[in-house]
PLY file of the C-alpha trace (Angstrom):
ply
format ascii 1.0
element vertex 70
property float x
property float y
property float z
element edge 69
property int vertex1
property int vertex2
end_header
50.11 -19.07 -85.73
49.11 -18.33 -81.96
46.17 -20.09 -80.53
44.24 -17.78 -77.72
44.00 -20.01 -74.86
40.88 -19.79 -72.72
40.63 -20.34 -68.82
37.76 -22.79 -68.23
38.12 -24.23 -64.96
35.70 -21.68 -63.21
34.80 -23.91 -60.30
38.50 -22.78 -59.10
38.49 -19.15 -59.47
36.35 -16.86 -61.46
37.40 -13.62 -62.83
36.27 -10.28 -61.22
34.66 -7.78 -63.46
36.99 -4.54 -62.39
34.00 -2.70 -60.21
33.40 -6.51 -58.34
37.51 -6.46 -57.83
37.09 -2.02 -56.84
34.24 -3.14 -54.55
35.69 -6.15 -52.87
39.23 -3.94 -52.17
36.88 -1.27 -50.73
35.42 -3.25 -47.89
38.08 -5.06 -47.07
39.28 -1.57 -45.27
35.99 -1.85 -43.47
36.52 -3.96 -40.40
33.30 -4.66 -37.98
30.43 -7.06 -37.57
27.75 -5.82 -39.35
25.21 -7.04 -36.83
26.93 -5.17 -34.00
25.76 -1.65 -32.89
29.27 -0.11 -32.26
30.93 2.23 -34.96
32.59 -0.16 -37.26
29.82 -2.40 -36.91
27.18 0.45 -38.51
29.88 1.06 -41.03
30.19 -2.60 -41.83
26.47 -2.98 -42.18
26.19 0.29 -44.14
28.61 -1.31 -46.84
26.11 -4.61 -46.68
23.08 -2.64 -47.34
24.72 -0.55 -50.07
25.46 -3.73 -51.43
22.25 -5.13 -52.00
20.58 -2.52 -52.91
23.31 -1.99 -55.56
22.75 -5.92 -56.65
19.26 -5.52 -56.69
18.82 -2.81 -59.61
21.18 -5.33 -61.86
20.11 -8.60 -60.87
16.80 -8.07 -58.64
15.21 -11.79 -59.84
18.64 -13.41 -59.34
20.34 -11.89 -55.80
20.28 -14.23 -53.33
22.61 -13.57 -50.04
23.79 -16.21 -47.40
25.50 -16.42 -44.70
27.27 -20.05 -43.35
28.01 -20.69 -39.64
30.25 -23.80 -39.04
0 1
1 2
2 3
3 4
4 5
5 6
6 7
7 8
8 9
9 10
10 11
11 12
12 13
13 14
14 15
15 16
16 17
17 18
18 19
19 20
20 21
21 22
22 23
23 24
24 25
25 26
26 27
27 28
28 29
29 30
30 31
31 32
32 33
33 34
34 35
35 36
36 37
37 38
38 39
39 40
40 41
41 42
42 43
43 44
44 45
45 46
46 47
47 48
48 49
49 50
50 51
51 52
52 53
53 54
54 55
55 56
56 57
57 58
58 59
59 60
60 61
61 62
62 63
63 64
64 65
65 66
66 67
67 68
68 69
């Protein structure tokens, strides 16, 4: 008999849907601050919006974004 383990310890890592892990790859490629005016910085703040509004037709009451400064 094989038992089917399952992976609880989600405070560690979490496991990425396939279109979170596509979308994640996808800006990665996209280098620039998003709050900057140059090319890369448009293109980086492009992805950002597309983002959110992407979040907000799924999760609209639950999308919170945040940014920390240290």
């Amino acid at each position: 008999m094989t038992i089917k383990r399952a992976y609880m310890d989600h405070n560690a890592t979490t496991p990425l849907r396939p279109e979170a892990r596509a979308a994640v790859i996808e800006a990665l490629d996209v280098l620039g601050n998003p709050s900057s005016v140059h090319t890369e910085g448009r293109a980086a703040r492009a992805l950002v919006e597309r983002a959110r509004r992407d979040l907000s037709m799924i999760r609209r009451d639950e999308t919170f974004f945040q940014s920390v400064e240290r």
